[in-house]
C-alpha atoms as a printed R data frame, in Angstrom:
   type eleno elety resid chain resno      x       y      z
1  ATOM     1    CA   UNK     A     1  0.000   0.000  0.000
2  ATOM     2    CA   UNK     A     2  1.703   3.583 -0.907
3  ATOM     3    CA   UNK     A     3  2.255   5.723  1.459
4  ATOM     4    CA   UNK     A     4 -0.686   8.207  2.342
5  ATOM     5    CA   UNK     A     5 -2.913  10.015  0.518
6  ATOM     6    CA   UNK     A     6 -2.604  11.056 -3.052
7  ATOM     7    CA   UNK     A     7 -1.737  14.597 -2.069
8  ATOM     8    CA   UNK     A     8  0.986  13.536  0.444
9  ATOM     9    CA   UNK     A     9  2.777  11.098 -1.974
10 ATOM    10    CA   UNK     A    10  2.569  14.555 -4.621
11 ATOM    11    CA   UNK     A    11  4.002  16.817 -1.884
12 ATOM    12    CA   UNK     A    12  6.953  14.358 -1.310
13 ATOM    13    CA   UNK     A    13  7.413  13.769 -5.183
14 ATOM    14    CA   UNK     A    14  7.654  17.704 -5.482
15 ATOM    15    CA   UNK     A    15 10.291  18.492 -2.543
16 ATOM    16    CA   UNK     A    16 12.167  15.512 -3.760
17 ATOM    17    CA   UNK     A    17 12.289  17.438 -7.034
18 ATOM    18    CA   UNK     A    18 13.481  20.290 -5.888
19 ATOM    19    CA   UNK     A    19 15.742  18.611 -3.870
20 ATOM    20    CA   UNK     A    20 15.001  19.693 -0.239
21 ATOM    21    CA   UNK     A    21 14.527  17.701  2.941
22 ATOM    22    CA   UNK     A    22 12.018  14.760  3.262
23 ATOM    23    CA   UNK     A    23 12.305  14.646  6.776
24 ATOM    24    CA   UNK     A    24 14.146  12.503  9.095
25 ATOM    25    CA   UNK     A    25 15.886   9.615  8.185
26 ATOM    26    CA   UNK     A    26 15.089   6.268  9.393
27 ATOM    27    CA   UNK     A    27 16.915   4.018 11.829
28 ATOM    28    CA   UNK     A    28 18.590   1.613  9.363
29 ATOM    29    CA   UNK     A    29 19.521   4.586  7.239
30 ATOM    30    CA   UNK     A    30 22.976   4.510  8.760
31 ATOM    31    CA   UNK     A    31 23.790   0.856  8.913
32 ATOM    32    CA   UNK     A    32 22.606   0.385  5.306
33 ATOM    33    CA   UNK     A    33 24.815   3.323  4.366
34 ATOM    34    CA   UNK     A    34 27.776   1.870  6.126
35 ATOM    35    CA   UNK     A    35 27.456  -1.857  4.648
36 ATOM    36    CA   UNK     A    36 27.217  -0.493  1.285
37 ATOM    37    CA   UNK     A    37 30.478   1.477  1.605
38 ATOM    38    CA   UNK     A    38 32.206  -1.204  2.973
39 ATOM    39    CA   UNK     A    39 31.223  -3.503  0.255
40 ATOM    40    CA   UNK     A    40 32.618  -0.644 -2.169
41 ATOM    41    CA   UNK     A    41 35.438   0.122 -0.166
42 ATOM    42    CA   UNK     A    42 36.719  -4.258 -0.202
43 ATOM    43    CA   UNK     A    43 36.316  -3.700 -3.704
44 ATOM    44    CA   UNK     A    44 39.200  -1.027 -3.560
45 ATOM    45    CA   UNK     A    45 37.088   2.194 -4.004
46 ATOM    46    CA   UNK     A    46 37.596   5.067 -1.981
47 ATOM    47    CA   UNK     A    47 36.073   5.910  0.836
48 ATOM    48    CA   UNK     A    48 34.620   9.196  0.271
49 ATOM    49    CA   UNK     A    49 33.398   7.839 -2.751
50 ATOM    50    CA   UNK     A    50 31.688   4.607 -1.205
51 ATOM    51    CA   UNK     A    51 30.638   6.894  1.642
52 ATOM    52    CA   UNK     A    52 28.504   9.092 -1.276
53 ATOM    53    CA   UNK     A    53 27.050   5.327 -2.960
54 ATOM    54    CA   UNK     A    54 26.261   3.764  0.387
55 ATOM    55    CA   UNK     A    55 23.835   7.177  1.418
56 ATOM    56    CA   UNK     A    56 22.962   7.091 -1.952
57 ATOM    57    CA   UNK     A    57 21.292   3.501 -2.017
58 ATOM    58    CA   UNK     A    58 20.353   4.145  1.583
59 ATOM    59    CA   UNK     A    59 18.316   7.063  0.244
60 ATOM    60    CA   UNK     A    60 16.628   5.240 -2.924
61 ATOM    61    CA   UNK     A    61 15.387   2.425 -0.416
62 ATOM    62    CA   UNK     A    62 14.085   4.986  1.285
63 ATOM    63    CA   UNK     A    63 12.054   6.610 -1.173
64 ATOM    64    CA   UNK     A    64 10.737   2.848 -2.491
65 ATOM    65    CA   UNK     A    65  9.410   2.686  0.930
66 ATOM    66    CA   UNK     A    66  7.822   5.997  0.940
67 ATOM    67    CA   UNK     A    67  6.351   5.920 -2.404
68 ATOM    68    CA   UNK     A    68  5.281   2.306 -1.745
69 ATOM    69    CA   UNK     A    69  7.510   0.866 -4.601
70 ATOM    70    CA   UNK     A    70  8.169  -2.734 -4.555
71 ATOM    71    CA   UNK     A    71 10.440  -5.161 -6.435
72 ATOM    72    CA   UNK     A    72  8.649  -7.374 -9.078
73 ATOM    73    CA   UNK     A    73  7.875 -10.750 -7.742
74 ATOM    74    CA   UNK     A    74  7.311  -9.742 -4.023
């Protein structure tokens, strides 16, 4: 099931847009941040760089969740 109203899932799509806060982040933000940097960082990648992916991937699970996204299959 997405995540509130039609209105509230526009008014998230439009800050996203415009690229400003969409509030706090969640408790496994951090963690999955972190394990996705290390995996970048074994693979000999930098670590400001794998620092940038990991919040990056933390932030598009995020937004699945919010927008009530799922994979195919599930």
């Amino acid at each position: 099931m997405p995540y509130g109203t039609a209105k509230q899932r526009s008014t998230i799509a439009k800050k996203a847009r415009a690229g400003k806060d969409l509030g706090k982040k969640g408790k496994g933000f951090g963690p999955m941040a972190d394990a996705v940097a290390k995996s970048y960082m074994k693979k000999g990648m930098s670590k400001a760089r794998a620092t940038a992916i990991g919040k990056a991937t933390a932030a598009k699970s995020m937004w699945k969740e919010l927008t009530g996204k799922k994979k195919k299959g599930k």
